[in-house]
C-alpha positions, 0 to 999 in steps of 0.5 A, a space after each residue: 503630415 495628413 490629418 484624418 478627418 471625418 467626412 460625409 459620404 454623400 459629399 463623395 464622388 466616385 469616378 465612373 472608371 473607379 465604379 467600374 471596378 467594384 466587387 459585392 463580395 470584398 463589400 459584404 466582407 468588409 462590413 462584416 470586418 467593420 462591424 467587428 473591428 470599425 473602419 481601421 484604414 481611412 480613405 483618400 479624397 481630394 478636394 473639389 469644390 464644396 465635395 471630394 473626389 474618391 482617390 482610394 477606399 471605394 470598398 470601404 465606401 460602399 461597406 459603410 454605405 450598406 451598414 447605413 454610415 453617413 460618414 467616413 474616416 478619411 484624408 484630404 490629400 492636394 491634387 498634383 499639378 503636372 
């Protein structure tokens, strides 16, 4: 079972295709909604040396990071071997 954790943002990395995605207008409602109601849904990262890589949750992310949060509800998920 997952444990949600709290984790510093600045220890995540989002992939530049995963940036490549992002949308101002879902950001500015999102902080509206966290400021309101707090951060409902954690993230996904994976581990990756002393970081994380972003999985799921770029929206939430940057929400948090124009509300001047340091840190982020998240889970630590294992990375697939294939």
């Amino acid at each position: 079972m997952l444990e949600v954790r709290t984790l510093p943002i600045p220890r995540i990395r989002v992939p530049v295709k995963r940036l490549k995605t992002l949308e101002p207008g879902r950001v500015a409602s999102l902080s509206e909604s966290i400021l309101e109601e707090g951060q409902k849904t954690p993230i996904r990262v994976r581990a990756d040396g002393d970081g994380y890589i972003l999985i799921e949750g770029l929206h939430r992310i940057e929400a948090l990071k124009a509300l001047g949060e340091e840190t982020v509800e998240g889970f630590v998920v294992r990375s697939q071997q294939h």
